[in-house]
KESEVEX-312306 format. One record per atom (N, C-alpha, C): residue number from 1; x, y, z. Coordinates in steps of 0.1 Angstrom, whole numbers. Layout:
   nr     c1     c2     c3
  NUM      X      Y      Z
...
***
This chain:
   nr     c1     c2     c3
    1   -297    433   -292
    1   -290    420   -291
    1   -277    420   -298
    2   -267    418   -289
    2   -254    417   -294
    2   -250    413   -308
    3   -244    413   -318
    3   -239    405   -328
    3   -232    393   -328
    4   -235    382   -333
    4   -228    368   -332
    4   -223    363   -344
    5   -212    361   -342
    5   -203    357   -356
    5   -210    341   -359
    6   -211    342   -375
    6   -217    324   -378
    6   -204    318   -374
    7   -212    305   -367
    7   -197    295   -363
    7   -191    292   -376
    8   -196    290   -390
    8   -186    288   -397
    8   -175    298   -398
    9   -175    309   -394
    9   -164    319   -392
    9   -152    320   -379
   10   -164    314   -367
   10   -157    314   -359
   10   -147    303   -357
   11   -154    290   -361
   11   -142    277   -363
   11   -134    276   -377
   12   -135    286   -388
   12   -130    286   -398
   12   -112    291   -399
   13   -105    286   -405
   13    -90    289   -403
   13    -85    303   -403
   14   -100    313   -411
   14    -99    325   -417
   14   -106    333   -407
   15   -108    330   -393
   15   -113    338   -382
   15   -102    343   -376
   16   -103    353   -368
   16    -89    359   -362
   16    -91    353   -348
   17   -102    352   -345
   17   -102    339   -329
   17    -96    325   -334
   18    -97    322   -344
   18    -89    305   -349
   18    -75    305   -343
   19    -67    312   -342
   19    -51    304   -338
   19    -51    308   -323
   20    -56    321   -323
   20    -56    321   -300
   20    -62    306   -301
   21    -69    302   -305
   21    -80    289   -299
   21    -71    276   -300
   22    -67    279   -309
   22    -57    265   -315
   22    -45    262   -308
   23    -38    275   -302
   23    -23    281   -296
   23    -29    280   -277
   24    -45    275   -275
   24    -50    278   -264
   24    -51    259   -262
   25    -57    254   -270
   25    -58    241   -271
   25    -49    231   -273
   26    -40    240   -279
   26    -24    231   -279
   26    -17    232   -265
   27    -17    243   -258
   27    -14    248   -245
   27    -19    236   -239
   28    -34    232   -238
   28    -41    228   -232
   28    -33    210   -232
   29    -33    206   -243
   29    -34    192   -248
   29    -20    188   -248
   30     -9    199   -245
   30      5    201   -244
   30      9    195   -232
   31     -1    203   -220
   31      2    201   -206
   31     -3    187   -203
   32    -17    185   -209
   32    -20    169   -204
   32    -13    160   -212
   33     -6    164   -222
   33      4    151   -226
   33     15    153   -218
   34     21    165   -216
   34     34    158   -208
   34     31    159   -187
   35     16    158   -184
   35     15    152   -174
   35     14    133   -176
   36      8    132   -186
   36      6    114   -188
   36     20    109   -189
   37     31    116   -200
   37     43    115   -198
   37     51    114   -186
   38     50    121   -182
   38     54    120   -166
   38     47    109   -156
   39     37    107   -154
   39     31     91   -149
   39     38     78   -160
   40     40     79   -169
   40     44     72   -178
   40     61     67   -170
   41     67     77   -170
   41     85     76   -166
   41     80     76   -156
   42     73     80   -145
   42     74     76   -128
   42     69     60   -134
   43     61     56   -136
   43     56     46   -135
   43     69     30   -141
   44     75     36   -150
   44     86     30   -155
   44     95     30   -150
   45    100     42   -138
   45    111     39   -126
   45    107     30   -113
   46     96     37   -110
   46     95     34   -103
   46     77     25    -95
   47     70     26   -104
   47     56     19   -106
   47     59      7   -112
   48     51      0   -114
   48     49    -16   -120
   48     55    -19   -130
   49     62     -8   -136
   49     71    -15   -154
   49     84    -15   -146
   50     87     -7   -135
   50     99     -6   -131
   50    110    -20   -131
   51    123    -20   -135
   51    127    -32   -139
   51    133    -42   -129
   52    132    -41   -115
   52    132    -46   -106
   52    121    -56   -101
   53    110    -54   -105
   53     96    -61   -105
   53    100    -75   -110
   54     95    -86   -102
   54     92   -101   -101
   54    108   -108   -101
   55    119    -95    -96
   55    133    -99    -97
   55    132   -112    -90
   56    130   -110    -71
   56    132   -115    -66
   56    117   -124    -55
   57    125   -138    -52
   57    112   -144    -42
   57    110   -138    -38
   58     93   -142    -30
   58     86   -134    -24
   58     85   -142    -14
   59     83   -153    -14
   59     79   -165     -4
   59     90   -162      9
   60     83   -162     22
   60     92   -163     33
   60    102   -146     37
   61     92   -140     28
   61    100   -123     35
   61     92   -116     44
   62     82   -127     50
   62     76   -120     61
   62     78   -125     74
   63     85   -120     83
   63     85   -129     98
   63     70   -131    102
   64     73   -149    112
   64     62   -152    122
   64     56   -140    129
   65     45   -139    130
   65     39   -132    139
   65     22   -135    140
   66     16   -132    156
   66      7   -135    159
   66     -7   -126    158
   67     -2   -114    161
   67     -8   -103    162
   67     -5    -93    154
   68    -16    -84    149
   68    -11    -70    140
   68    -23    -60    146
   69    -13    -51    153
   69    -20    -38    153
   69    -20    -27    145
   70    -29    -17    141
   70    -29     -8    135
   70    -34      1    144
   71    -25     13    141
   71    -30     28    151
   71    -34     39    135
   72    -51     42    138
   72    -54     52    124
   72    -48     61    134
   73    -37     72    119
   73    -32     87    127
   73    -36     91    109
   74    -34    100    109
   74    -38    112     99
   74    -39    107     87
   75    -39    115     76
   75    -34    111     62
   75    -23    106     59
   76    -23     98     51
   76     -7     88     44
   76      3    100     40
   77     -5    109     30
   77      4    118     26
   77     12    129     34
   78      4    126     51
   78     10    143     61
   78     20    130     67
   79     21    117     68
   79     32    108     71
   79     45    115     69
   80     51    118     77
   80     66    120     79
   80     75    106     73
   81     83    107     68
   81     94     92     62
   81     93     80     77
   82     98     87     89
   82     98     80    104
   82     87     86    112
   83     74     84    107
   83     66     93    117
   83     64     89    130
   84     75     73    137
   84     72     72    149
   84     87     84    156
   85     92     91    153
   85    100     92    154
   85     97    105    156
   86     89    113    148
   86     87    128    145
   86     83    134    156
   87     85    146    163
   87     82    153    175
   87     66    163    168
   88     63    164    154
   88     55    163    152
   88     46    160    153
   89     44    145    160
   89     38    133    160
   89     40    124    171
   90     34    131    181
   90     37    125    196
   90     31    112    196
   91     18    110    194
   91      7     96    193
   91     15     88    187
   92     21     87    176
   92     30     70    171
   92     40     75    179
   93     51     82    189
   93     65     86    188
   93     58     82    202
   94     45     81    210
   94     44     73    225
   94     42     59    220
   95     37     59    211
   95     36     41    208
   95     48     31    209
   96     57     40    199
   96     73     33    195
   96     80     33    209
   97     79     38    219
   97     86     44    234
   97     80     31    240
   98     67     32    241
   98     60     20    252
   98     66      8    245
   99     65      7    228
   99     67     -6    225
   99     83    -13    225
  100     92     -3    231
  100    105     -2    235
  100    107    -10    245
  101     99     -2    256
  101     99     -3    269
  101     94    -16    274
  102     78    -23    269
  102     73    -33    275
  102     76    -42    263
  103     81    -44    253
  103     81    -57    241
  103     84    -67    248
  104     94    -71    259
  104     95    -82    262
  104     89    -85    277
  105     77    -83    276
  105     65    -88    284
  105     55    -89    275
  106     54    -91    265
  106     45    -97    251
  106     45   -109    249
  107     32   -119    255
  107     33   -130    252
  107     32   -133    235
  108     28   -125    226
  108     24   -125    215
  108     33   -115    205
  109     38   -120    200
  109     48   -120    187
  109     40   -107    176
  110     35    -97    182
  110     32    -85    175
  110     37    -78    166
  111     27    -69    150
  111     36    -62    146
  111     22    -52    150
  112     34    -35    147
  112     23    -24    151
  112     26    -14    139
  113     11    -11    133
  113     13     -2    117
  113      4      9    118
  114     10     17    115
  114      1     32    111
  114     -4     29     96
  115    -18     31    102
  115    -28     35     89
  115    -36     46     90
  116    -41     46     74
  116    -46     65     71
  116    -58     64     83
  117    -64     75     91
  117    -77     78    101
  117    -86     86     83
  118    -99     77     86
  118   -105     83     77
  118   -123     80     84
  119   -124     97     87
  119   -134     96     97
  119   -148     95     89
  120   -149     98     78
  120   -164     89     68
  120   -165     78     69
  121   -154     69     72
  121   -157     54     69
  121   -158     51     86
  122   -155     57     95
  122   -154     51    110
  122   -144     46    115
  123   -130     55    107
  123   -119     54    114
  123   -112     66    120
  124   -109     68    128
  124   -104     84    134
  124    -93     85    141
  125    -85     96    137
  125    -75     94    152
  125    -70     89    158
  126    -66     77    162
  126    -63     73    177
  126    -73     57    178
  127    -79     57    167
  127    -84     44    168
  127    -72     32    166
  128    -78     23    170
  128    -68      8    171
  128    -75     -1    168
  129    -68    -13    157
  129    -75    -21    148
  129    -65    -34    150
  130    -73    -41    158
  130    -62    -55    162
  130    -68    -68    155
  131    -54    -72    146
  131    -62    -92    141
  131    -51    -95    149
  132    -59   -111    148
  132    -70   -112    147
  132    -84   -117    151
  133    -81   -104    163
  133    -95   -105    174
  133   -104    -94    164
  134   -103    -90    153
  134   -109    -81    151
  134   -119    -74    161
  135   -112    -64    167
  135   -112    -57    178
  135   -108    -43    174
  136   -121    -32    176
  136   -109    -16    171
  136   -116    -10    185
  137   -107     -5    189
  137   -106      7    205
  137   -104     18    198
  138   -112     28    208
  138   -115     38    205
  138   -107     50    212
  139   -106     59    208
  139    -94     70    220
  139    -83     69    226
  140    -75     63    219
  140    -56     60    222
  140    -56     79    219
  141    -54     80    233
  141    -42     95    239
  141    -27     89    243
  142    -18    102    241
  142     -6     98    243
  142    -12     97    260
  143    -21    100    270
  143    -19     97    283
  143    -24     82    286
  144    -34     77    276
  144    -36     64    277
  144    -30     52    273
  145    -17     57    264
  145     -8     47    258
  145     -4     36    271
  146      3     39    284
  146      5     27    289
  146     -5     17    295
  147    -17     27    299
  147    -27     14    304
  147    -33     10    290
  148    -34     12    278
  148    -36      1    269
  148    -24     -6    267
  149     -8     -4    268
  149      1    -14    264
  149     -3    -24    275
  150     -8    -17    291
  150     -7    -27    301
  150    -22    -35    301
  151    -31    -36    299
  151    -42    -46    297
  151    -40    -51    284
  152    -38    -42    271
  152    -40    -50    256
  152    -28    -60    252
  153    -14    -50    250
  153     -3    -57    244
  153      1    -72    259
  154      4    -64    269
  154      9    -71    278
  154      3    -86    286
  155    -12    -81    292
  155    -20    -88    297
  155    -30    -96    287
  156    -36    -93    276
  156    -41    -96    268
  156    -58   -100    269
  157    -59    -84    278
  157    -68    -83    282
  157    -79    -71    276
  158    -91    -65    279
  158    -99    -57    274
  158    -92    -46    280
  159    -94    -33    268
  159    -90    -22    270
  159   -102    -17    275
  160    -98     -8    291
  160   -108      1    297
  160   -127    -10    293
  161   -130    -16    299
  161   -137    -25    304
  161   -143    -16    310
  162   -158    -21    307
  162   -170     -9    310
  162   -172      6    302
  163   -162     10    300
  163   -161     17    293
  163   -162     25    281
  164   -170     17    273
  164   -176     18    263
  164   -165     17    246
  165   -150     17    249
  165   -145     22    242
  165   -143      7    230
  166   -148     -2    232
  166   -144    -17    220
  166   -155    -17    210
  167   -148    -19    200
  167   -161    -25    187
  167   -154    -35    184
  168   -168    -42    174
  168   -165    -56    170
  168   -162    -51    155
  169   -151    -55    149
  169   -151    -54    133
  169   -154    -62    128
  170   -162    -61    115
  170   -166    -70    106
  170   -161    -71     95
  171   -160    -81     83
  171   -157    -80     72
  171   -143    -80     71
  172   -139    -78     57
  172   -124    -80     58
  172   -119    -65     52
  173   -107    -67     54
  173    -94    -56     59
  173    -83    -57     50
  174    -85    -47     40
  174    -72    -45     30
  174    -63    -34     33
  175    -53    -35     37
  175    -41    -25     38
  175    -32    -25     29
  176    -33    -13     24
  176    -17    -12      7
  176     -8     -3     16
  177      5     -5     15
  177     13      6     19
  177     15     15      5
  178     14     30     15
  178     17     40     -1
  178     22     47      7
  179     30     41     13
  179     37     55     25
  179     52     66     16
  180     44     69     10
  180     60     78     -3
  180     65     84      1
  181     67     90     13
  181     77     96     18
  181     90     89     24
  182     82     73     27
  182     93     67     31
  182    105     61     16
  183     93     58      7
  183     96     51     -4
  183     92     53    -14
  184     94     59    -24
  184     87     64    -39
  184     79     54    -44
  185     88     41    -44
  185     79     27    -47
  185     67     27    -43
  186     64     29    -29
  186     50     27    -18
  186     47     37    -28
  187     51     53    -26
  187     44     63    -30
  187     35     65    -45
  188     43     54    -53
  188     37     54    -71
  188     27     43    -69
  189     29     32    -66
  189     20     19    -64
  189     12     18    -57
  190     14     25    -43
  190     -3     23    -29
  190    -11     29    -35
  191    -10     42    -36
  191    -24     48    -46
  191    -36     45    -55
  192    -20     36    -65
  192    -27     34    -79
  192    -36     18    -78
  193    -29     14    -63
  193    -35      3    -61
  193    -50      3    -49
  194    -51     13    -44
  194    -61     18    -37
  194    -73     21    -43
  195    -69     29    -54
  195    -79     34    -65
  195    -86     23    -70
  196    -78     12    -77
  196    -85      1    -83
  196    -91     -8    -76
  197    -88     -8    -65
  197    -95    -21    -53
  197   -109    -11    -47
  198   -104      3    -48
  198   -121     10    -43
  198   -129      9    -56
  199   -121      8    -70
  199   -133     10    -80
  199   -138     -9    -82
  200   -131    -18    -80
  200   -138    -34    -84
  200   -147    -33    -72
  201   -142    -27    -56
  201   -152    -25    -46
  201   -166    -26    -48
  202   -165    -13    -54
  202   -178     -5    -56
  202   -186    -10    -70
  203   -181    -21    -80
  203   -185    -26    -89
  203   -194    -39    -82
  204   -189    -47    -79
  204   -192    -58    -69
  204   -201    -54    -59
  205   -203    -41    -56
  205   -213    -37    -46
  205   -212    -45    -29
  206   -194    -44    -25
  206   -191    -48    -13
  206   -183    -35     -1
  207   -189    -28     -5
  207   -184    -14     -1
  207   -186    -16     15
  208   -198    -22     18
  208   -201    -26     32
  208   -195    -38     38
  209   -189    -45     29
  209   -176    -57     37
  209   -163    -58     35
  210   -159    -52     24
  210   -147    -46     26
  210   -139    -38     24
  211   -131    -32     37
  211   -120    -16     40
  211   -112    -19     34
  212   -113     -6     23
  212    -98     -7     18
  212    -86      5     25
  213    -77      3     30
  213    -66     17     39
  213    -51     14     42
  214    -45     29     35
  214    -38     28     29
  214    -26     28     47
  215    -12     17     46
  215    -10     20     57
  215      9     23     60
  216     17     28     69
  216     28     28     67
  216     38     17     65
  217     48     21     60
  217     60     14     60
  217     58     -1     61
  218     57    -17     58
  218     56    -25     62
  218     66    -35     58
  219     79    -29     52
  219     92    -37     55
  219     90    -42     41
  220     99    -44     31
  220    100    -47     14
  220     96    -38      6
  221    104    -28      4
  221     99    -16     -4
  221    100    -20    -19
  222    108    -24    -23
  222    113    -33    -32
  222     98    -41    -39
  223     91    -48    -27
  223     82    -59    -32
  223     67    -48    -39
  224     69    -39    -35
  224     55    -24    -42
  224     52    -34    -52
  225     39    -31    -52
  225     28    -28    -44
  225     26    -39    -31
  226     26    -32    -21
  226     23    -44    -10
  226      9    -40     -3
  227      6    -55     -2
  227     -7    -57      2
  227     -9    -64     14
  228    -17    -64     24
  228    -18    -75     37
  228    -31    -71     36
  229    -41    -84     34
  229    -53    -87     37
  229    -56    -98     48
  230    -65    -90     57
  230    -72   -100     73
  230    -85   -103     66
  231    -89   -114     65
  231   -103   -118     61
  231   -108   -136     70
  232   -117   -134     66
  232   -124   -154     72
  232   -117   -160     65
  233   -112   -172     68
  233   -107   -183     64
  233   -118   -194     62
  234   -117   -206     55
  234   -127   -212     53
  234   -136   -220     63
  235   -125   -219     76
  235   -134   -226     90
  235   -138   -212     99
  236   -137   -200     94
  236   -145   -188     98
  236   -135   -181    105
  237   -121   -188    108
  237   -112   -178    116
  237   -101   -166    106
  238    -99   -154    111
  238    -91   -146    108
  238    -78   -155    105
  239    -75   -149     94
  239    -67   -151     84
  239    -56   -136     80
  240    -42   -138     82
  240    -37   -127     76
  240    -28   -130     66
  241    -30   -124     54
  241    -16   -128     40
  241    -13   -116     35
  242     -1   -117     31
  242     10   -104     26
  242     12   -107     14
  243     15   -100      3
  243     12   -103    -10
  243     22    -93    -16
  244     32    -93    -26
  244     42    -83    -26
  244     40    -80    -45
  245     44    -73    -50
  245     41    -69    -65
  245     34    -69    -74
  246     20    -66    -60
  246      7    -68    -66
  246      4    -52    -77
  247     -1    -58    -93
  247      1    -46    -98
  247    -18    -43    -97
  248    -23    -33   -106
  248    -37    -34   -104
  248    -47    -41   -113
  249    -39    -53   -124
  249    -40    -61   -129
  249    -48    -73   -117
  250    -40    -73   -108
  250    -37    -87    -97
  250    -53    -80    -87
  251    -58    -73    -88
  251    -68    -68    -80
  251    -79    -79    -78
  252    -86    -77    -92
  252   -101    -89    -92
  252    -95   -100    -86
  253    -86   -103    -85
  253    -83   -122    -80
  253    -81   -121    -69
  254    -74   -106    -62
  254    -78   -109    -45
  254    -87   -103    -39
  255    -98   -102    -51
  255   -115   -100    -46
  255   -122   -112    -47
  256   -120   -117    -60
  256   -126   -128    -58
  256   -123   -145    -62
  257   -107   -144    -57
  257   -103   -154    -51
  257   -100   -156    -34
  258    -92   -146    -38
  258    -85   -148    -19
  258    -95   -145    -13
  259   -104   -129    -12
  259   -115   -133     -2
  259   -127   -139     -6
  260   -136   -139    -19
  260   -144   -147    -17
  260   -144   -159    -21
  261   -134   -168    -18
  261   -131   -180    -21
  261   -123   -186    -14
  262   -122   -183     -5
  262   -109   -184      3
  262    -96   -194     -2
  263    -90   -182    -17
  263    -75   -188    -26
  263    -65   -181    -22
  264    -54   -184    -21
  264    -43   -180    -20
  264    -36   -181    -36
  265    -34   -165    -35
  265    -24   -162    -49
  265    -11   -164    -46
  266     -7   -179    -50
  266      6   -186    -40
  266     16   -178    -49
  267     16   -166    -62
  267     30   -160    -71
  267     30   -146    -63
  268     21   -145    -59
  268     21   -132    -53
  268     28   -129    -34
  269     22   -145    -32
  269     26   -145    -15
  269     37   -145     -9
  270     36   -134      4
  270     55   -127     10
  270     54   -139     20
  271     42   -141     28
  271     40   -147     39
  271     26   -144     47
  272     24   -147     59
  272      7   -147     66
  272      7   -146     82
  273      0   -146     87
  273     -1   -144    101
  273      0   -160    106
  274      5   -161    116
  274      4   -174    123
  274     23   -182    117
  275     20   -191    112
  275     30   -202    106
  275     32   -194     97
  276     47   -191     95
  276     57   -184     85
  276     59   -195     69
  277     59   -187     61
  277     58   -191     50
  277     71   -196     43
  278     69   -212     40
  278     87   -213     35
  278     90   -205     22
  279    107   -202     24
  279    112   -195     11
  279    114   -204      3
  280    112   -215     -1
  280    109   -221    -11
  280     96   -228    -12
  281     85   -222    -11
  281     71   -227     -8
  281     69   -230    -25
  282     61   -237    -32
  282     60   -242    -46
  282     43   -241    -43
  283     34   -239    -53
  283     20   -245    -50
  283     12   -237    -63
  284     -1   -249    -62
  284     -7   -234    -68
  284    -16   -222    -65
  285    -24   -217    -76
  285    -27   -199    -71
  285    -40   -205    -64
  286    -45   -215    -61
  286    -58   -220    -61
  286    -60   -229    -43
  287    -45   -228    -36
  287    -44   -231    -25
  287    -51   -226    -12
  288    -60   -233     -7
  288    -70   -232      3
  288    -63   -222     11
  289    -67   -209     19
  289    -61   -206     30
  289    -61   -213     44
  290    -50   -209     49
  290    -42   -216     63
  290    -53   -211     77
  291    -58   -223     81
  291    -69   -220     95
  291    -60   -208    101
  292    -69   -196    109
  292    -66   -185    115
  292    -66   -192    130
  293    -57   -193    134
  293    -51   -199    148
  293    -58   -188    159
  294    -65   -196    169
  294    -71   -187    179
  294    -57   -187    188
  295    -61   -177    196
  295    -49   -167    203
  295    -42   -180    217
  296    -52   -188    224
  296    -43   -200    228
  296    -34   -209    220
  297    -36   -213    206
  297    -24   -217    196
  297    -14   -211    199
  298    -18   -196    195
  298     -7   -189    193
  298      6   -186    199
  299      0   -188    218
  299      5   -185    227
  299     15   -200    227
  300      9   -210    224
  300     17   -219    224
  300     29   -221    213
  301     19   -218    207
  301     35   -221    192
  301     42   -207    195
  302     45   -199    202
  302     53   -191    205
  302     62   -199    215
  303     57   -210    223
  303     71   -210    230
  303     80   -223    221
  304     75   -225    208
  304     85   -232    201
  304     92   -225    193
  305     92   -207    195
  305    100   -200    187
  305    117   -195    198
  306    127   -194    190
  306    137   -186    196
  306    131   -175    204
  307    144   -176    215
  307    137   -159    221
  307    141   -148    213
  308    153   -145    201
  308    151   -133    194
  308    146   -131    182
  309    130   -146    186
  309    122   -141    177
  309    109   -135    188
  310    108   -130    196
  310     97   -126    209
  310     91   -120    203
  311     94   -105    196
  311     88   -100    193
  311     90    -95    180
  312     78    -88    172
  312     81    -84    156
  312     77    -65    160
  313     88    -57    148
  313     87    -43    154
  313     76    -33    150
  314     79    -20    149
  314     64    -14    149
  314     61    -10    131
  315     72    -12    124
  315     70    -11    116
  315     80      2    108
  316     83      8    119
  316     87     18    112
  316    105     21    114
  317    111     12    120
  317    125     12    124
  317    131     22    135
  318    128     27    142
  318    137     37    150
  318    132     28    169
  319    140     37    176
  319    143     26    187
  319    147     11    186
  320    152      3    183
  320    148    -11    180
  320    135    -18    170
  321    127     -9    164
  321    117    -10    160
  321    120    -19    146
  322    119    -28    142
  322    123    -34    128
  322    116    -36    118
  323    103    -27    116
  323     94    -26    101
  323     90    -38     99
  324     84    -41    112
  324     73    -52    115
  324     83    -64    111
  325     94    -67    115
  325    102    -83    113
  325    114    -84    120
  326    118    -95    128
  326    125    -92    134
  326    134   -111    127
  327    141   -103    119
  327    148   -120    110
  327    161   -121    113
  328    166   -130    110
  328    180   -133    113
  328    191   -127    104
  329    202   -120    105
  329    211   -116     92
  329    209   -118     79
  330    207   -133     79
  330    208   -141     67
  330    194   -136     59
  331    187   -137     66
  331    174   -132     59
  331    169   -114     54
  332    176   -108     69
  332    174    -95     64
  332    182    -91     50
  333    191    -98     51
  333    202    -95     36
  333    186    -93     24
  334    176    -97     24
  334    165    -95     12
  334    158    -80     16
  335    160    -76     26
  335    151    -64     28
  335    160    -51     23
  336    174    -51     24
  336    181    -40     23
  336    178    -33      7
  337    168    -29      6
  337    166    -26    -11
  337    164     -9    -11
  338    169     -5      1
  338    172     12      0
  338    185     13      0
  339    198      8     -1
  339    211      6     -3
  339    211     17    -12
  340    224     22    -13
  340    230     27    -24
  340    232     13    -35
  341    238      0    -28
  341    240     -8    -38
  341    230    -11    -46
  342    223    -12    -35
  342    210    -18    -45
  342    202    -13    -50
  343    204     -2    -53
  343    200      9    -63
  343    207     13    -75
  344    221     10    -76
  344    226     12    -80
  344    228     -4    -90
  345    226    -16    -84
  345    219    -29    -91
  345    206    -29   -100
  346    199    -23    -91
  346    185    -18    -99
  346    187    -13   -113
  347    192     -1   -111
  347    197      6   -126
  347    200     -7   -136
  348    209    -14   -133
  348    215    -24   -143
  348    206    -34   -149
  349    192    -38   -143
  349    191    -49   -144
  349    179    -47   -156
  350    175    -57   -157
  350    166    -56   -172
  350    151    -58   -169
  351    144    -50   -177
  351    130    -49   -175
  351    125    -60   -179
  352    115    -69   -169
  352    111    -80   -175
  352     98    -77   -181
  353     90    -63   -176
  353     78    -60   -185
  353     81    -49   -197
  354     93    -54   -200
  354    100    -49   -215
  354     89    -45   -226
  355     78    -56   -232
  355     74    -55   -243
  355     59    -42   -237
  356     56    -41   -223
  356     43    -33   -220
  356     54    -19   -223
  357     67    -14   -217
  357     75     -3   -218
  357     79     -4   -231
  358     78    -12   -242
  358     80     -6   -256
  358     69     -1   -262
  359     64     -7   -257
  359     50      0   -262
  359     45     14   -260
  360     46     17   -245
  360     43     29   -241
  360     55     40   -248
  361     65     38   -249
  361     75     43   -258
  361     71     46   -270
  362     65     36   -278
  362     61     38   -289
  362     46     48   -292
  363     38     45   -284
  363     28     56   -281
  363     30     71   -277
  364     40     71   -268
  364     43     84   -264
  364     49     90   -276
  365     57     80   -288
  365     67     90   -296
  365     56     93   -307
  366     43     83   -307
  366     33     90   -318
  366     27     99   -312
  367     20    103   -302
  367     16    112   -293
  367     24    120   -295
  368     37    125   -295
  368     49    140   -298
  368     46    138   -308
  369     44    131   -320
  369     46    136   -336
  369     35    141   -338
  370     24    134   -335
  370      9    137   -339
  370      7    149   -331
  371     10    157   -321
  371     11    168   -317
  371     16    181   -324
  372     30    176   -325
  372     38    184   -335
  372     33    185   -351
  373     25    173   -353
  373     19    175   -368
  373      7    189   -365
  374      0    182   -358
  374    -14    191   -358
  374     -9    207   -358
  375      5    209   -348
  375      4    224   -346
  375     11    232   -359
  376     22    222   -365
  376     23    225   -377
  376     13    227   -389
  377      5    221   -391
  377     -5    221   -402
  377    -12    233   -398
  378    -17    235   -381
  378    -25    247   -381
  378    -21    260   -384
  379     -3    254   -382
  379      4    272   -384
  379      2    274   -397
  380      0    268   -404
  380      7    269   -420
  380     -6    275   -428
  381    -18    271   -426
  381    -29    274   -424
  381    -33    289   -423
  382    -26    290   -410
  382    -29    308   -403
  382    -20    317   -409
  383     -6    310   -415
  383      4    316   -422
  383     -2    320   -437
  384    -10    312   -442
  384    -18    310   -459
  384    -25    325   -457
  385    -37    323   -447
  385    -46    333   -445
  385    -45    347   -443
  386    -31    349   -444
  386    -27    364   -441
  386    -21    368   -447
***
């Protein structure tokens, strides 16, 4: 039987294993402090302390629209910045082409968004997720893209009929953008806000009523964390609301306000499906949501819109495509928040969650000292013993 040193020798300062272990554990406790540091400064540029947060309204930065499609294509993170755009990426780069080509034979005022395919949950590929007929089709090929634009978008009819390819969705539908390649914002905030809406999920034990998926680009990068929830409204119809700087603080209340209660978090709200949201909307967080308009409304209160409001784009900007909104000058002037200017405003402006960032400041600088203490004391120690 081998020989074993008593642990008081082996954790004693006078073991010759004590400082490898110490110089091994400092290594260790070295790297996971300055990975937390580092989420710390992303999170302060560009995550929820970031000083741009609750700058600007939110009310009214979403265009009217009637319909939202979603096409599941791959993981958020294999997302290209423009992946309708990418020759990588034929399936969205035939979508953005058709939606070029037939948009104005759209009785319905459409936006079209790539979200993550996540084949555990029963989303795959090429699947298509429309409010709100909550309707998902199954097998969008780049060769089937025009006969679904020509029965679904155009005609507003059943895709391939007989066919087996429609399901009925149930339950309600959480989409965060974390598309980080387009936008670091998306990319720090969708995640962190993904995480916390699967973990209250799975606390509440609603795992089987509501999806949470993460989706591209949806126009206010600025407003991170962005959220659009499709759920029942209180007379049972689909319901869509946009929610912009939601941090993971704001999670429980659009669990169990907005959908099981049917509240509108009126500090958080961009805008909603149906009737556009005024930019000076006033109210409180406790406001009933807005009846979900069945698709004859819709078709009607479309012909009380301008015609270059017809249609809303795919989300992702290239061909004519306008990141799901199609606004007037005057309005788009709020979306431009990838500017040089307005990055270069950003820098200047003052953190309004000042006192959570002094804090973490102040933690981080006892965390370096109390590090720097410990490694000192252990050297001086190993320095004695020899």
């Amino acid at each position: 039987m081998p020989h074993l040193l008593p642990s008081s020798l082996l954790f004693s300062h006078h073991s010759p294993f004590f400082f490898p272990l110490l110089r091994t554990t400092a290594t260790v406790s070295m790297s996971s402090f300055f990975t937390t540091v580092t989420a710390a400064v992303d999170d302060a540029k560009h995550g929820f302390s970031r000083p741009e947060m609750y700058k600007d309204s939110l009310a009214g930065t979403v265009a009217a629209y009637d319909r939202h499609v979603f096409l599941c294509y791959k993981d958020h993170l294999s997302w290209p910045p423009r992946v309708e755009a990418s020759d990588a990426d034929p399936l969205p780069k035939s979508i953005a082409s058709a939606w070029k080509a037939r948009k104005k034979d759209f009785s319905l005022k459409t936006n079209i968004t790539v979200c993550e395919a996540r084949e555990k949950d029963g989303f795959s590929d090429g699947d298509v997720l429309i409010f709100p007929d909550m309707i998902k089709y199954r097998g969008l090929e780049e060769s089937n893209v025009d006969s679904f634009f020509d029965d679904v978008m155009v005609k507003n009819e059943i895709w391939g009929a007989g066919a087996g390819l429609q399901d009925q969705l149930t339950g309600s539908y959480i989409f965060v953008c974390a598309h980080g390649s387009r936008d670091v914002r998306c990319g720090v905030c969708g995640p962190a806000l993904i995480e916390k809406l699967n973990e209250e999920i799975e606390l509440r034990e609603l795992k089987n009523q509501i999806s949470v998926l993460a989706c591209s680009h949806i126009g206010g990068h600025k407003y991170a964390g962005n959220v659009i929830i499709y759920s029942k409204g209180p007379n049972g119809n689909i319901t869509g609301h946009w929610y912009g700087y939601v941090t993971p603080n704001d999670v429980p209340a659009l669990l169990d306000q907005h959908i099981a209660k049917g509240e509108i978090i009126q500090k958080l709200l961009r805008g909603q499906m149906g009737k556009p949201v005024a930019a000076d909307v006033k109210g409180s967080d406790d406001h009933k949501l807005a009846n979900g308009d069945k698709k004859k409304k819709q078709v009607e209160s479309n012909n009380n819109l301008s015609k270059n409001e017809n249609m809303v784009g795919c989300c992702q900007g290239v061909d004519g495509v306008s990141c799901c909104m199609n606004v007037s000058p005057e309005t788009n002037k709020g979306f431009e928040e990838t500017t040089e200017t307005d990055k270069k405003q950003g820098s200047k402006k003052t953190n309004l969650n000042w006192p959570l960032l002094e804090e973490r400041r102040v933690l981080t600088t006892a965390g370096i000292l109390g590090a720097l203490a410990a490694v000192f004391m252990a050297y001086k120690f190993y320095r004695r013993s020899n």
